[in-house]
N, C-alpha and C positions, 0 to 999 in steps of 0.2 A: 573576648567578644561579648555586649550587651545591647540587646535590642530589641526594639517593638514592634509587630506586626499584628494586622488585621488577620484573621484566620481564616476568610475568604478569598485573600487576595494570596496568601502563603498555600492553602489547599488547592487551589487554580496553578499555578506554577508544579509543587510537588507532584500532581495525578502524570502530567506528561511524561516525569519522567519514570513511571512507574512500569514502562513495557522496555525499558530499557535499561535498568539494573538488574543483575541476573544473582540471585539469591542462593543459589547452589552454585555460586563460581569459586573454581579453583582458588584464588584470589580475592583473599575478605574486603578489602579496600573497593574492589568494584561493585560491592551491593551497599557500597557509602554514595551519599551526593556528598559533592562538596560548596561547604555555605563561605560567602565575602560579605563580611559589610562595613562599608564605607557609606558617609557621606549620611545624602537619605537613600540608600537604597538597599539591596543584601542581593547579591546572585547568586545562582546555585550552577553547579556541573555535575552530570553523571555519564559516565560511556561504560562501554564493554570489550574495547579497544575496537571494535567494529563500526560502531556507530556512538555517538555521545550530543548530547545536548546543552547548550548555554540558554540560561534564563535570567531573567530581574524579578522584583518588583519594589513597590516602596516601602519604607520603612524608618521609623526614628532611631535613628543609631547612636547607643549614650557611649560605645567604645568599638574602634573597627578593631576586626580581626577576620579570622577564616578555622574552620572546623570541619570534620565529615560528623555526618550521622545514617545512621542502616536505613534506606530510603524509602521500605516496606512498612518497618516500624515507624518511623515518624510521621509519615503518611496515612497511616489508622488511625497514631495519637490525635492527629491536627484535625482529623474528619470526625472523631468522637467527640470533641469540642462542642460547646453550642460557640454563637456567632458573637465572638469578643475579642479582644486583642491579645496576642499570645506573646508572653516575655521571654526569651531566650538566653541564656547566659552561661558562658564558659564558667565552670570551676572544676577546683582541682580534682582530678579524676573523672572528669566527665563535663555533661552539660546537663543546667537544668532546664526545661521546659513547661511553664507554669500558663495556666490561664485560669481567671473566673475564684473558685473556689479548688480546684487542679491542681496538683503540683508533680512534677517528676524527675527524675534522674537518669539520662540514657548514658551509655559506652560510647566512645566518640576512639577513631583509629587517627594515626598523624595527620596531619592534614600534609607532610614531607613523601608519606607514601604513596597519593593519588597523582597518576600518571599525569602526563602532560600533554596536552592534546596541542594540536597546530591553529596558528592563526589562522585565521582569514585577512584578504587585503595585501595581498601579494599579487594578486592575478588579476585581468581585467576581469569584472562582472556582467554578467546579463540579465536584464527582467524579463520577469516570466509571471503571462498574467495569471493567476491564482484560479480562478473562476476553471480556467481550461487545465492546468495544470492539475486540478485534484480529479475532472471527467478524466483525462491522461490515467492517473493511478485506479482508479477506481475499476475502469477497463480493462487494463491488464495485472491487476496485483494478485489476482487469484490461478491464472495460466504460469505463474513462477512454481516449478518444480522444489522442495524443502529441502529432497535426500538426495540428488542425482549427484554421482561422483564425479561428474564432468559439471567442476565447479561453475563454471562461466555459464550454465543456466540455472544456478540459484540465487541470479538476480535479473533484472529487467534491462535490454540496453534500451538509455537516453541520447537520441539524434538531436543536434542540435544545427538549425541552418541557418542563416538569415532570413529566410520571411518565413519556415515553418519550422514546428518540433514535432519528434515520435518517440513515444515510448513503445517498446517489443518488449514479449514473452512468451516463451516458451516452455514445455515439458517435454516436448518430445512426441505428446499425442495430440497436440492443441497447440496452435498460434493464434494471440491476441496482440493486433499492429490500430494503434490510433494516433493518428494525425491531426495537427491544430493550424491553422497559419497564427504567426509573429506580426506584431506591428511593425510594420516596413520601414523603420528609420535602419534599422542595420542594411551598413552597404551590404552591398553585392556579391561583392567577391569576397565576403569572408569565410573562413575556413566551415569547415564541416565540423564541428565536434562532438565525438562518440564517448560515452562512457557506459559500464556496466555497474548499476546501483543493485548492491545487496538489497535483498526480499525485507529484511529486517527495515531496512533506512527507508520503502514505500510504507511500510507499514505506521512508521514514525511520523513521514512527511504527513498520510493522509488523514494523522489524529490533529497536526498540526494546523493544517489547511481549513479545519471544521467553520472558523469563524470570522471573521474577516471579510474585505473585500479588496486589499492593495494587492500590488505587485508583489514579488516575490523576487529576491536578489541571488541570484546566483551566480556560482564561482568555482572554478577547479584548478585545484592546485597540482601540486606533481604528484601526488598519492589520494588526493584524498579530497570530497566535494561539499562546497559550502551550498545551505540553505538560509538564509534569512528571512524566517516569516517573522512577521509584524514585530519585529525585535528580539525574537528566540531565534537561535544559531544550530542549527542542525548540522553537524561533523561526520558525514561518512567516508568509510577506507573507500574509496574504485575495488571492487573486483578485478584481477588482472587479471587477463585471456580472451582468446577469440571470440566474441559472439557468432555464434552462424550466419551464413550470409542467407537473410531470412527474404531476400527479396524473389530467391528463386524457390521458394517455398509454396508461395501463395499462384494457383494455379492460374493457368490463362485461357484453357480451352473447355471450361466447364460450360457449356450449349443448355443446359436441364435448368429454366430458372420457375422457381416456385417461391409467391405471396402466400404469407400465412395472418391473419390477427395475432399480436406479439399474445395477446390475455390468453385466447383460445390454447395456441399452441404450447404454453406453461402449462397450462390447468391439464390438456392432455397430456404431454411426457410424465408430469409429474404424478397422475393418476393410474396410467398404463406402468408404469417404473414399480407401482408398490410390490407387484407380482411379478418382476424380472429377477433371472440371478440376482444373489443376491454379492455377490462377488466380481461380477463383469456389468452390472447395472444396464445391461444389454435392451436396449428398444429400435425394433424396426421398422423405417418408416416406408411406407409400401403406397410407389405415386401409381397412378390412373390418371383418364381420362375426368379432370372434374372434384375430384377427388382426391384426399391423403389419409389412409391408412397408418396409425399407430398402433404396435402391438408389442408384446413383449410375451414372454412365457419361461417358467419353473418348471421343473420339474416336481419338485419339493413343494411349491408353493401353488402352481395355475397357471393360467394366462389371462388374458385382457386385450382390449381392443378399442380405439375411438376413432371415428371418422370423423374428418375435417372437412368441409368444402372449399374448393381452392378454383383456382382459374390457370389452369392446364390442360392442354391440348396435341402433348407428345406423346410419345411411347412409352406401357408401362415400364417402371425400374423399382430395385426396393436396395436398400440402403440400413445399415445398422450403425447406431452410432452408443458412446455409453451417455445416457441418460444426464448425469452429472454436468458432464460435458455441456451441454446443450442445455438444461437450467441457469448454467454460470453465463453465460452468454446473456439470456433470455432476462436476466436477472440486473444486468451492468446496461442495458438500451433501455432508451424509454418511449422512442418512436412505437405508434399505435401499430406498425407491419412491420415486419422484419422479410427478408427471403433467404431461399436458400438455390446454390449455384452447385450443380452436377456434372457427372460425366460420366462416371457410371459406380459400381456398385463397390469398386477397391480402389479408386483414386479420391484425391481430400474434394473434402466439400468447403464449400466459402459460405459463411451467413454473415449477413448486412443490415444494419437499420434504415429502412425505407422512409427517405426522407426528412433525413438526419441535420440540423443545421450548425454550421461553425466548426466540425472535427469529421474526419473521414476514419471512418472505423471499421474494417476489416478481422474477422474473427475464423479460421480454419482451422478444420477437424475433422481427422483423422475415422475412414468409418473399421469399426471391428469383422474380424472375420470367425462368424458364428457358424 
C-alpha cells in the first residue's frame, strides 16, 4: 500500500474512531483500524466486536492494499502534524508514515487477523431524520445504567412505527422515554420494530450525528443494526433480552402538578445539593401553597434551603429525590418551564418540558426514602 492524504481530512476520520478501539483489549488486533486503499480513496474499520465503524475519505493512491495500525497511536501521530499531506507506505516490517520534514515507522499486525464484521444491505432500510434522532439520544443516553447485571438495561430500547420513534431508558431509578413523529410515507400497517442499542453504539451515534443535516439510513439485520450517517457505517451487535414493558411504568394518576422556571429550578438543586450527602445526593423538595421548598442537609457537611415561587394551590407534600437525577433531566430540555406530576411522597414522579415542540418527552423518577 502507498498513498497520499491530506492530514485534515485523515485526523477527521481517525478521531471517530477513537471511543471505539479499546487499547487494553484482550485481543491486540482490536486497538488496530484497519486501512483499504483503492482507487482515490482509503477506508478505515475499527470495532470491538460490539460496536465497529466504516469510514472513507480521499486520497491519491500510487498502490492499493489494506494494513492495521494501533488506532491511539496513529491518531496522536496524525494530530501532531502541522497541516500537509501525509505519505503512507507499507514496507517490510511495518509502515512508514512521513509528512513535512517527519518521518516514522509503526508495527502494523495482519490485516488476515481483523475480524470481520457484517454487511449492510440485506434488510429493508428506514430514514430517520438526523435532527430528531440525535434530541432522541441526547435524552435518554445518560438514564442507561453501565454495570447492572440484568444486561438488557445497558442499553436504550429503539421503537420504531410507521409515523413515530422512541427511544427508552432505564436504571432502575430513572426513566427517560422521548418520542418523535416519522414522515408519514410509511404505510400503516407496518410492523413495530424494537431493538435494544448498547450504551456504547448511543454514544458512538451521538458523536456521529454532531454535523450534518441529512437523513439517516437505517437497518437491522438478524444480529446486529446498521447506521449510515452521511457515508460512515456504524455496526452495532442488538443487545438480546427483554426490555421491560416501560409503558406500565410511567404513572397515570399523579393529580400534584407543579411549573417551575427550568434556569431557576437547576441553579436551586444544584446549590441546595452541595450540602447534601454526599453519597445519596439527597434533596427535598417541600410543596406549599405558592411556593417550593428545596433543602437538603449533612450531617458532616450542613444544610441549605431555596425557595421557589411557583403557582400551587393544593395540599402541602414533600418529596425527595437524588439531586443528580433531576440535573440530568434539567440539563437534556431546553423549554424555559418544565413541571413536575405527583401523587404523593413514595410513588414516581413524572417531569415534562412545558411546551416542548416536535418530540414528547417524558422523564420519571423514582423519589428516595430518607
Amino acid at each position: 500500500m502507498e498513498l497520499v492524504v491530506r492530514k485534515n481530512d485523515l485526523l477527521r476520520e481517525l478521531q471517530l474512531f477513537q471511543g471505539i478501539v479499546e487499547r487494553k483489549n484482550t485481543i491486540p488486533i482490536l486497538a488496530n483500524v484497519l486501512m483499504e486503499a483503492k482507487g482515490d480513496q482509503v477506508s478505515f474499520l475499527a470495532t470491538d466486536l460490539e460496536v465497529g465503524l466504516r469510514s472513507k475519505c480521499a486520497a491519491m493512491v500510487s498502490k492499493n492494499g489494506a494494513l492495521t495500525l494501533p488506532a491511539k497511536k496513529f491518531y496522536e501521530i496524525i494530530k501532531s502534524l502541522p497541516e500537509t499531506d501525509v505519505r503512507i507506505a507499507e514496507e517490510k516490517g511495518g509502515v512508514k508514515v512521513a509528512a513535512d520534514r517527519f518521518d516514522s515507522r509503526m508495527q502494523t499486525l495482519p490485516r488476515e487477523d481483523f475480524p470481520t464484521l457484517p454487511e449492510s444491505g440485506g434488510s429493508p432500510s428506514a430514514a430517520l431524520p438526523r435532527a430528531a434522532l440525535k434530541e432522541m439520544v441526547a435524552k435518554t443516553h445518560f438514564a442507561i445504567t453501565g454495570e447492572d447485571t440484568r444486561y438488557f438495561l445497558n442499553g436504550a430500547l429503539f421503537v420504531l412505527r410507521p409515523d413515530t420513534m422512541s427511544l427508552v431508558a432505564t436504571d432502575g431509578h430513572r426513566l427517560a422515554l422521548v418520542t418523535v413523529p416519522r414522515d408519514g410515507k410509511a404505510t400503516k400497517d407496518a410492523d413495530e420494530v424494537r431493538a435494544i442499542l448498547p450504551k456504547k453504539t448511543l454514544g458512538e451515534l451521538a458523536r456521529l450525528l454532531q454535523d450534518g443535516d441529512e437523513d439517516i439510513r437505517y437497518e437491522r439485520g438478524e444480529n446486529h443494526l446498521f447506521f449510515d450517517v452521511g457515508g460512515r457505517l456504524l455496526i452495532s451487535r442488538m443487545i438480546d433480552g427483554q426490555f421491560p414493558a416501560y409503558e406500565r411504568v410511567i404513572p397515570k394518576g399523579n393529580d400534584k402538578h407543579v411549573e417551575f422556571e427550568r434556569d431557576r429550578l437547576t441553579n436551586a438543586v444544584r446549590r441546595v445539593a452541595l450540602l447534601s450527602n454526599e453519597r445519596s445526593r439527597a434533596v427535598k423538595i417541600l410543596i406549599d401553597r405558592g411556593k417550593v421548598d428545596v433543602t437538603s442537609s449533612s450531617p458532616d457537611l450542613g444544610e441549605a434551603t431555596e425557595t421557589l415561587t411557583v403557582e400551587y394551590a393544593g395540599g402541602p407534600m414533600q418529596i425527595c429525590f437524588n439531586a443528580q437525577y433531576v440535573l440530568d433531566f434539567l440539563s437534556a430540555v431546553s423549554t424555559d418551564v418544565v413541571s413536575l406530576d405527583l401523587k404523593d411522597e413514595v410513588s414516581q414522579a413524572v417531569m415534562k418540558p412545558v411546551g416542548a415542540e416536535a418530540y414528547e418527552y417524558t422523564y420519571v423518577i423514582m423519589p428516595m426514602r430518607v
